[in-house]
C-alpha positions as a printed NumPy array, in Angstrom:
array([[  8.684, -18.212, -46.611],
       [ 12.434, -19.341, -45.655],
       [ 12.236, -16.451, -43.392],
       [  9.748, -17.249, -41.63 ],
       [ 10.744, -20.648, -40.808],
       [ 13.987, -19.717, -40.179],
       [ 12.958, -17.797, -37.583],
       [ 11.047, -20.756, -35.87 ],
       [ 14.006, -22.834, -36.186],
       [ 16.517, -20.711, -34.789],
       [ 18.627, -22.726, -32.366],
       [ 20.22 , -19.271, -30.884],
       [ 18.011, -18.116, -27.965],
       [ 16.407, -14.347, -28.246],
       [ 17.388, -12.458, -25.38 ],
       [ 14.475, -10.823, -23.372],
       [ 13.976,  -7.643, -24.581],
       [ 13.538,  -5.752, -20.991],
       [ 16.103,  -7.518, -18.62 ],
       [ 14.821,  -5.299, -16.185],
       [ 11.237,  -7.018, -15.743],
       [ 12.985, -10.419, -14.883],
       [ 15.722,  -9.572, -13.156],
       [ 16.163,  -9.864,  -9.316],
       [ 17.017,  -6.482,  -7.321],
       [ 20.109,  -6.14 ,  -5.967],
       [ 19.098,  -3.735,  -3.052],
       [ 16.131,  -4.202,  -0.855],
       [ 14.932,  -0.725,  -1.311],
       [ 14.047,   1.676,  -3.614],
       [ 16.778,   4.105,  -3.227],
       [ 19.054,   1.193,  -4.357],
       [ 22.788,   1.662,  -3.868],
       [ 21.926,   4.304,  -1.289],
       [ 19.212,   2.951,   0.789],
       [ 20.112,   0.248,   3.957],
       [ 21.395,  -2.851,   4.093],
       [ 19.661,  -6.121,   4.233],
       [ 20.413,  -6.615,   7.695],
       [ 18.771,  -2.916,   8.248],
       [ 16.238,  -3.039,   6.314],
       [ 14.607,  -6.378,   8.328],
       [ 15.07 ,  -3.805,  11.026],
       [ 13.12 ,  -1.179,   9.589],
       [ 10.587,  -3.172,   7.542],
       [  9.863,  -4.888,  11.265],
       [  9.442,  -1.996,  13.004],
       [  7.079,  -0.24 ,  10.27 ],
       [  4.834,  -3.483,   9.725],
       [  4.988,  -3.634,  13.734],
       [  4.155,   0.272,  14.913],
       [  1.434,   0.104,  11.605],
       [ -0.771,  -1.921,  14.259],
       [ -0.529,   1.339,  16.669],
       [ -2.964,   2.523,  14.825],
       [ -0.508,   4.201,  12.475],
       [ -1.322,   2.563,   9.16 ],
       [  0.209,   4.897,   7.197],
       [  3.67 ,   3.017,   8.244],
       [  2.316,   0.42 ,   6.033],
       [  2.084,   2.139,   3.506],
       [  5.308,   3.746,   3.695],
       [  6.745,   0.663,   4.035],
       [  5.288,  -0.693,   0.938],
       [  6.735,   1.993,  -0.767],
       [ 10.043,   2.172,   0.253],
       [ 10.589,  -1.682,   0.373],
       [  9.035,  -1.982,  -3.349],
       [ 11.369,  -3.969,  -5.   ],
       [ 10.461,  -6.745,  -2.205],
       [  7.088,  -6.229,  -3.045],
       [  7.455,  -6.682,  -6.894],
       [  9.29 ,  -9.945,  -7.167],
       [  8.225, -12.831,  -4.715],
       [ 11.707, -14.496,  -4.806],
       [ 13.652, -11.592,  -3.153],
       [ 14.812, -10.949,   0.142],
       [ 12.87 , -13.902,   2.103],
       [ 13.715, -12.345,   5.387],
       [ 11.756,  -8.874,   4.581],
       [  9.052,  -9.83 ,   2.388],
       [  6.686, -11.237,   5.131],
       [  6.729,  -7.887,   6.563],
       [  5.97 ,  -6.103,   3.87 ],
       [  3.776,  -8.307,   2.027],
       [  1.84 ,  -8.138,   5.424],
       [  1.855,  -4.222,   5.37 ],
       [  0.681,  -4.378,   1.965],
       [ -2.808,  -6.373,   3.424],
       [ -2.696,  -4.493,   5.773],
       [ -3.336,  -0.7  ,   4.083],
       [ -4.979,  -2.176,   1.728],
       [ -8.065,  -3.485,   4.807],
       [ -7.537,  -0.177,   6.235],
       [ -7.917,   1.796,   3.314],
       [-10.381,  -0.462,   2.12 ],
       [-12.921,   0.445,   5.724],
       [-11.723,   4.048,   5.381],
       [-13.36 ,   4.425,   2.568],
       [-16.981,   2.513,   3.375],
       [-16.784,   4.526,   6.251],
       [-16.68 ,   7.685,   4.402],
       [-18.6  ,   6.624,   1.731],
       [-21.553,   5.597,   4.196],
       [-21.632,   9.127,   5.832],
       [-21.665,  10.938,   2.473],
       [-23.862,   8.513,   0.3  ],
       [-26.205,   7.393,   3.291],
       [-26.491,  10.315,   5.315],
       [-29.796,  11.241,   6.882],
       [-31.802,   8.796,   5.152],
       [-29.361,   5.77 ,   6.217],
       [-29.159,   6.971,   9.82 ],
       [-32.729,   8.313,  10.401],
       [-32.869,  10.629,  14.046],
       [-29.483,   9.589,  15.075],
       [-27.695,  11.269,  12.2  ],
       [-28.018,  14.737,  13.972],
       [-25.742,  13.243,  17.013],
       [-23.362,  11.594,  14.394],
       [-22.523,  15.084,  12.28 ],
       [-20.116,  17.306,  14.069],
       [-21.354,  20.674,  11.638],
       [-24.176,  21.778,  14.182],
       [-21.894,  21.266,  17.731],
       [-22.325,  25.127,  17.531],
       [-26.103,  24.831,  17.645],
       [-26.351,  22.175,  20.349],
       [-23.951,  24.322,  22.346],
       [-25.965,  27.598,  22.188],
       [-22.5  ,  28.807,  20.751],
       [-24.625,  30.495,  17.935],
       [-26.898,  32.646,  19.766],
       [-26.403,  36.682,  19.158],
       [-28.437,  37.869,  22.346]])
């Protein structure tokens, strides 16, 4: 029972056991050491978050990737986190119509689209052609 409220008691702090989950990064990127500056990487975070709305969302997520450590802990690199933190919205509304999208032709189909779904489908182009004829 002394133990116990010894432990409760202590008046020496316990040290967190993963330093790593509360620590700040040191390097913007997730190549640390290696990767770019600070001053490039508002450069290239920019220009990724920027060319992502040239229909090139894909650049978002790249840069969500590579700029991760911005991404993971809100209190890092002020300049670069808008741009990521807007690429991050950004795939994720893209990705998130992408897949409705698909998920309407494949679940819906015929029976969602009625007469029109034979002009939607590209598989019978062929037939509407007359590339399929053998005479």
């Amino acid at each position: 029972m002394e133990a116990s409220q010894l432990q409760g008691n202590n008046p020496i702090p316990i040290p967190n056991p993963n330093p790593l989950a509360s620590s700040v990064p040191m390097w913007p990127t997730v190549d640390g050491p290696l990767g770019l500056s600070e001053e490039e990487s508002v450069k290239y975070a920019r220009r990724f978050y920027k060319f992502g709305f040239a229909l090139l969302p894909l650049l978002w997520a790249i840069n969500c990737f590579y700029f991760w450590p911005v991404l993971r802990h809100s209190h890092s690199f002020p300049r670069i986190r808008p741009y990521v933190v807007g690429s991050a919205v950004g795939f994720s509304v893209f990705a998130a119509l992408l897949c409705s999208w698909a998920l309407t032709f494949a679940i819906g189909g015929e029976r969602l689209f009625g007469p029109v779904w034979d002009q939607l489908v590209m598989y019978n182009l062929a037939d509407r052609l007359g590339l399929t004829s053998w005479s």
